[in-house]
C-alpha positions as CSV (number, residue, x, y, z in Angstrom):
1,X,-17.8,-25.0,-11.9
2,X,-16.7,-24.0,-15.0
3,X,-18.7,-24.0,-18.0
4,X,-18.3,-26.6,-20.9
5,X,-15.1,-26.0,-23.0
6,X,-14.4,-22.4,-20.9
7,X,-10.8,-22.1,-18.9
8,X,-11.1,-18.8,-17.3
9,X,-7.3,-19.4,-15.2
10,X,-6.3,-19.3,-19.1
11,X,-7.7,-15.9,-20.1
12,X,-5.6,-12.7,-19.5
13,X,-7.5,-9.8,-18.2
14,X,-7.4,-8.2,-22.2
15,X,-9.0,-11.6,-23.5
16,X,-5.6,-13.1,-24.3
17,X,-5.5,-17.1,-24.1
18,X,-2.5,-18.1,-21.9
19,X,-1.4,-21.6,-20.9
20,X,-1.0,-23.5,-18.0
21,X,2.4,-24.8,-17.4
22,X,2.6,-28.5,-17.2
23,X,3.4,-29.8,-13.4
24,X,4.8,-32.8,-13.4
25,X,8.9,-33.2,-15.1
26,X,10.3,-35.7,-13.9
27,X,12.0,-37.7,-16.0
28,X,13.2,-41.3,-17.0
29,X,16.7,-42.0,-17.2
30,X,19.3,-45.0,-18.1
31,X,21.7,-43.9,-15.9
32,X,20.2,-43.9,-12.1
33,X,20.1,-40.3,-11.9
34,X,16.1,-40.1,-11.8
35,X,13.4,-42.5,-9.7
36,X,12.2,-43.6,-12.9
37,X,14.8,-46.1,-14.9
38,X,13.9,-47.7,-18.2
39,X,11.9,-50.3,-17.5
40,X,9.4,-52.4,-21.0
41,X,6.2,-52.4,-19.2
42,X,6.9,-49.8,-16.5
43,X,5.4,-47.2,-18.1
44,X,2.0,-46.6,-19.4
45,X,0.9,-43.4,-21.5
46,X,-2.6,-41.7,-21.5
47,X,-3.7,-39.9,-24.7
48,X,-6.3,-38.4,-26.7
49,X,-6.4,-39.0,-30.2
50,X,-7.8,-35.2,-30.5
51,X,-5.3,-33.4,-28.9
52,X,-2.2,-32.4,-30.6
53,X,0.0,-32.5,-27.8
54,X,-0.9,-35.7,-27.1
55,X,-1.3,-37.0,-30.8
56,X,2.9,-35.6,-30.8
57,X,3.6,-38.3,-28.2
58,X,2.1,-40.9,-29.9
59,X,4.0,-40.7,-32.7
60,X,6.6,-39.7,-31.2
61,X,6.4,-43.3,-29.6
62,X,5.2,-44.9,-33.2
63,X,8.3,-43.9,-34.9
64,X,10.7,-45.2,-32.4
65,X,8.8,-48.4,-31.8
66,X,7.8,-48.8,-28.5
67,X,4.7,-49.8,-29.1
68,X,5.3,-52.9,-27.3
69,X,7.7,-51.0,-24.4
70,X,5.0,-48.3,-23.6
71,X,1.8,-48.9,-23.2
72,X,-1.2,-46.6,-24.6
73,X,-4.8,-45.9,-23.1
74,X,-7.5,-43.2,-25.3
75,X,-9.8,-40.9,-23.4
76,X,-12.9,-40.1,-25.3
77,X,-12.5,-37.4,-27.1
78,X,-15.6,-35.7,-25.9
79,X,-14.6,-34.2,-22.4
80,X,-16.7,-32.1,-19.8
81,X,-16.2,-30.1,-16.7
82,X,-15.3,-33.2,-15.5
83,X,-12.1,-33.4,-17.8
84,X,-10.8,-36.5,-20.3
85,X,-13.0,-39.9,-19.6
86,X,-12.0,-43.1,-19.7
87,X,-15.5,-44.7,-21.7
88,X,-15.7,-47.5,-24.1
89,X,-16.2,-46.3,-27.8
90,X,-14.9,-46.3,-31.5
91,X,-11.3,-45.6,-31.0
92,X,-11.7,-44.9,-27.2
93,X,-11.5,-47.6,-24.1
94,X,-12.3,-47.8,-19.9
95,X,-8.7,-47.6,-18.6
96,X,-7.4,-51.0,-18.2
97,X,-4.5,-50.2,-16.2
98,X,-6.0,-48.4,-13.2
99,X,-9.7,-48.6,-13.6
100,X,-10.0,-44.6,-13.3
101,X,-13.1,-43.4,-14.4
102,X,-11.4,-40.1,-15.7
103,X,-7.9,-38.7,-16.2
104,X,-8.3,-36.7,-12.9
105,X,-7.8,-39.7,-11.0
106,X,-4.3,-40.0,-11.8
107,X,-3.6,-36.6,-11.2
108,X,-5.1,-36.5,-7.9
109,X,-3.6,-39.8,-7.0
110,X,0.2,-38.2,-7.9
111,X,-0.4,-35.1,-6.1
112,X,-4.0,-34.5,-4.0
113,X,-3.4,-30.8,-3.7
114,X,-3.5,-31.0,-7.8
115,X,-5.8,-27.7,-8.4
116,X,-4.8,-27.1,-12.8
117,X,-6.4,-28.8,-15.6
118,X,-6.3,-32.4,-16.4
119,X,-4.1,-32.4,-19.4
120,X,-2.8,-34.8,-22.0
121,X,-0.5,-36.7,-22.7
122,X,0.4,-38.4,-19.4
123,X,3.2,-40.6,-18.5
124,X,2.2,-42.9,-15.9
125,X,4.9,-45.2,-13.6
126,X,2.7,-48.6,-12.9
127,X,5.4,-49.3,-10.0
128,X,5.0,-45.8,-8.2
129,X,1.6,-45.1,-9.0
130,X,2.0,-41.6,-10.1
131,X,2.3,-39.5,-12.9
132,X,5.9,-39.0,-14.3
133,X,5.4,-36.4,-16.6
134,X,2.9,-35.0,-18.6
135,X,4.7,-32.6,-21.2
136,X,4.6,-33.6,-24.8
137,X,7.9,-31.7,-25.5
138,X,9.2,-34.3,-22.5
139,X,8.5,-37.1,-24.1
140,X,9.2,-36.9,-27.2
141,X,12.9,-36.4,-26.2
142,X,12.6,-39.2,-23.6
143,X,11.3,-41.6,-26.6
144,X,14.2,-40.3,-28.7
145,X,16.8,-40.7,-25.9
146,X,16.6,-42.8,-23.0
147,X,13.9,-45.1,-24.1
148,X,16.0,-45.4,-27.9
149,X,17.7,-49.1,-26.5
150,X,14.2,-50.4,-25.7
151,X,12.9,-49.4,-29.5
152,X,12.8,-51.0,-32.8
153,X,13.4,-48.1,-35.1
154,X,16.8,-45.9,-35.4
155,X,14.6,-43.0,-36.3
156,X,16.3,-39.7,-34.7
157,X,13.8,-37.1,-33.7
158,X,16.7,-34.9,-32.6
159,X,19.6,-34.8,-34.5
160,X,22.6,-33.4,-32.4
161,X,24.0,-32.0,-35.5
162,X,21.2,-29.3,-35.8
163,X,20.4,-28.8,-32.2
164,X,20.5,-25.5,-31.9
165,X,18.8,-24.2,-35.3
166,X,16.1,-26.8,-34.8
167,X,15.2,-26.0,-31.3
168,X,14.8,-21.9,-32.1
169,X,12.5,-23.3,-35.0
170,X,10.2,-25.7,-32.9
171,X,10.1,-22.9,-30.4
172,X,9.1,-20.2,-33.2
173,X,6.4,-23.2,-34.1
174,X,5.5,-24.1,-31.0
175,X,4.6,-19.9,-30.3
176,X,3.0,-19.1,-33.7
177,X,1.5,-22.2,-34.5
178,X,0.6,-25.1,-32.3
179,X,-0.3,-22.7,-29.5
180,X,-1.1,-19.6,-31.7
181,X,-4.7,-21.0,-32.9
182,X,-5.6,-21.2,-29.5
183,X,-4.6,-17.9,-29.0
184,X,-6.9,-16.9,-32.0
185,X,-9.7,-19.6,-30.9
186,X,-9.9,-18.8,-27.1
187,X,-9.6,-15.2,-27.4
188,X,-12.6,-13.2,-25.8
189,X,-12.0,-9.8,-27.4
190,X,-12.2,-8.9,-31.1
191,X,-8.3,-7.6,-30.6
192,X,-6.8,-10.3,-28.8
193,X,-8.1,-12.8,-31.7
194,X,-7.0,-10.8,-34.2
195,X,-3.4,-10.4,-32.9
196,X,-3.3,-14.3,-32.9
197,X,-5.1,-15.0,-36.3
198,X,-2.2,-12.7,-38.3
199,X,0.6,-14.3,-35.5
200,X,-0.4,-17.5,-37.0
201,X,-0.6,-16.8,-40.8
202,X,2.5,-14.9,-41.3
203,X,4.2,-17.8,-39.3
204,X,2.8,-20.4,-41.8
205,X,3.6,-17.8,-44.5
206,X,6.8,-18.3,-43.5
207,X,7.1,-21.8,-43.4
208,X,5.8,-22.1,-46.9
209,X,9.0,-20.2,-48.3
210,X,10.8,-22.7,-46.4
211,X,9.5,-25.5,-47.6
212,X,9.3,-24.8,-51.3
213,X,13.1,-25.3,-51.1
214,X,13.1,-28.3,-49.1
215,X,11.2,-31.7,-48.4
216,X,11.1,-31.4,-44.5
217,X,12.3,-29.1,-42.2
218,X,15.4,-29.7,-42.1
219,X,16.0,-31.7,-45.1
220,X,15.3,-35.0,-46.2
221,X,14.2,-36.4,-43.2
222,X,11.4,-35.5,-40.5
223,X,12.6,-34.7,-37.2
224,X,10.5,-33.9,-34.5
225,X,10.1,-30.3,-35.4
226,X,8.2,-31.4,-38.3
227,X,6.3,-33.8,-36.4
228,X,5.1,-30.6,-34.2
229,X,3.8,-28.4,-37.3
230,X,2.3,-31.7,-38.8
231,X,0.1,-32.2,-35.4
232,X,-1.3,-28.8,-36.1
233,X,-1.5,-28.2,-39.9
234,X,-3.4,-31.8,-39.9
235,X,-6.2,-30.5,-38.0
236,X,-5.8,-27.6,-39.3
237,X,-8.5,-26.9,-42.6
238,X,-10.8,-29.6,-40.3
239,X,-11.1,-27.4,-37.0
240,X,-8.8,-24.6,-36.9
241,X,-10.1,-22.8,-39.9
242,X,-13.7,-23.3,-39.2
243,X,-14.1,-23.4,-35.3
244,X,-11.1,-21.2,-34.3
245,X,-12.1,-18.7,-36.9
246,X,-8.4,-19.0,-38.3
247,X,-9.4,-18.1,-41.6
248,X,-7.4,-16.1,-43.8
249,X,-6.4,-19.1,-45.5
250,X,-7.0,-22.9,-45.5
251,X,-3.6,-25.0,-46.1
252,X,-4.1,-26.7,-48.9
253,X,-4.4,-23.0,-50.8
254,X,-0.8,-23.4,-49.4
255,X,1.4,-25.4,-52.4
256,X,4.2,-26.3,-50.5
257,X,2.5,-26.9,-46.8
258,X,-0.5,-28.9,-48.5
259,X,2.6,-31.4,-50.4
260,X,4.3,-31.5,-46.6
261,X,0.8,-32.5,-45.1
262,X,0.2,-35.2,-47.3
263,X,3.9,-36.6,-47.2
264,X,4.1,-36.5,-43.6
265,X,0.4,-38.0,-43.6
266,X,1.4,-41.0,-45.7
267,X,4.8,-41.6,-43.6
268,X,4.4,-45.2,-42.5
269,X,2.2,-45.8,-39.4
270,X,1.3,-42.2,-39.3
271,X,-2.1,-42.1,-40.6
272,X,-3.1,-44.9,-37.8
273,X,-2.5,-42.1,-35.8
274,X,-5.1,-39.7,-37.2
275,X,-8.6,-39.9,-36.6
276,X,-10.8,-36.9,-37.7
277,X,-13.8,-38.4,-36.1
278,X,-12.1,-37.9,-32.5
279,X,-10.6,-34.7,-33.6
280,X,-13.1,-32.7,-34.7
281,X,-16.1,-34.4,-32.3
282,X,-13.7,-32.8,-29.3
283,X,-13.6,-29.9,-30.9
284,X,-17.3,-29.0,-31.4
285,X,-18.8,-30.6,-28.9
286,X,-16.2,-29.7,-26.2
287,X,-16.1,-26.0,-26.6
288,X,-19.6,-24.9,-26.0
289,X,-18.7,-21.4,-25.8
290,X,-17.4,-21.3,-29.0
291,X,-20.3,-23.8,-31.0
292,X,-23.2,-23.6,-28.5
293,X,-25.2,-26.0,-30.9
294,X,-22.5,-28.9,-30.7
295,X,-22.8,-29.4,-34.3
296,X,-20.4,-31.1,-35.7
297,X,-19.4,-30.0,-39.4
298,X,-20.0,-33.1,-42.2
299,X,-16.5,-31.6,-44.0
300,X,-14.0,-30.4,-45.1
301,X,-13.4,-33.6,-47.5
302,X,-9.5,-33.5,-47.3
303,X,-7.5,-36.1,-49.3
304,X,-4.2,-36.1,-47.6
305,X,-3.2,-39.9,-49.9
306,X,-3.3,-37.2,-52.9
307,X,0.1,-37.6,-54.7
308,X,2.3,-35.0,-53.0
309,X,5.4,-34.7,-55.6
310,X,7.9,-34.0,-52.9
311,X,9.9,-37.0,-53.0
């Protein structure tokens, strides 16, 4: 049994952190050509408000509006070798839909030779009784796409008139970013961490240039490559400086990246979505390996309803 907060199938022999691939893509579609049509009700998603992957769906799902179409369950943010629970606390409930005591369940129930980790988000068909999919890339684009008719917001995550420059950007984000903490944070030799620590800050470097000339991303709307940075630069001075030792900088000595925080932040609905309690309690208290003690930190005191002057 693994150790609290430890995922040796993650570590390369040379102390580099490496992913797990999600397992189940299948995917919901309008026109018959999957086993899982659009269906308000079908569908129910499992998330942690502490993940960022997971925290990506859920707004994902906020800003189309299917609140009411798609279903949402929190895991307590505190998880063991036993993987996400299912408890009753602030912010966090039993599962209502399945009674499952943890997130393995469902895995196990889609798939009983299921040996990986119990990830989130997770898509879960109430008809079939099985997982659909539980990659956050996934379903964003089937909340954009085929579950768009059910919604009540013509928000476009993906516009198909930047297509190709935004999917090399979220990929660049994705590598240098979202995953490139962990690859400073999990890290088990002084040169693997450090290899991830300057992959991230030159990345954010980066993305300050680009944003001192712009509002978002790609303009003056959010798609969902902003929505991926946001996930990560939000928990970013809270967790990722501190506990992942990704500490060259915080973001708010960042002008342009601190502005973009707090707009994005103050976006309507998106704060809801935010809860540094969950966030930074799964962080120290998960990862014994890295805080031993559990403590979790009183700060940073972050005030991301600041005026941003980016309008």
């Amino acid at each position: 049994m693994a150790a609290l907060g430890q995922f040796p199938a993650e570590t390369s022999g040379s102390g580099e952190f490496e992913r797990q691939e999600d397992a189940f893509r299948d995917f919901v579609s309008t026109d018959g050509s999957t086993a899982y049509p659009v269906e308000a009700g079908r569908y129910h998603l499992y998330v942690s408000l502490a993940c960022p992957w997971a925290h990506r769906s859920l707004i994902a799902r906020q800003l189309k509006g299917l609140e009411s179409v798609i279903g949402a369950t929190v895991v307590d943010p505190v998880r063991d070798d036993r993987g996400w629970a299912f408890r009753d606390g602030p912010g966090h409930s039993r599962d209502p839909i399945n009674g499952f005591g943890f997130l393995g369940e469902a895995y196990l129930a889609s798939n009983p030779a299921y040996r990986g980790r119990y990830t989130v988000p997770v898509l879960w068909d109430r008809r079939t009784r099985r997982i659909v999919n539980n990659s956050e890339d996934d379903l964003c684009r089937m909340f954009d796409g085929p579950f768009s008719s059910l919604g009540k917001s013509d928000a476009v995550l993906f516009p198909p008139g930047i297509e190709a420059e935004h999917a090399r950007l979220a990929k660049a984000i994705y590598a240098h970013v979202n995953n490139g903490v962990y690859r400073a944070g999990f890290a088990t030799t002084q040169a693997a961490y450090e290899q991830g620590c300057r992959v991230v800050f030159a990345e954010l470097d980066r993305l300050e240039l680009r944003l001192g000339g712009r509002r978002f991303l790609f303009g003056t709307r959010p798609v969902e490559a902003d929505w991926r940075l946001f996930c990560t630069l939000v928990r970013f001075d809270s967790v990722y400086h501190g506990h992942f030792k990704c500490n060259l900088r915080r973001i708010v000595d960042y002008p342009a990246l601190q502005g973009y925080l707090c707009d994005l932040f103050q976006q309507p609905g998106i704060a809801a979505t935010v809860n540094f309690d969950h966030i930074k309690r799964h962080y120290y208290m998960t990862h014994a390996d890295i805080n031993p003690t559990r403590i979790v930190p009183l700060g940073p005191v972050l005030d991301l309803m600041a005026p941003h002057g980016r309008g």
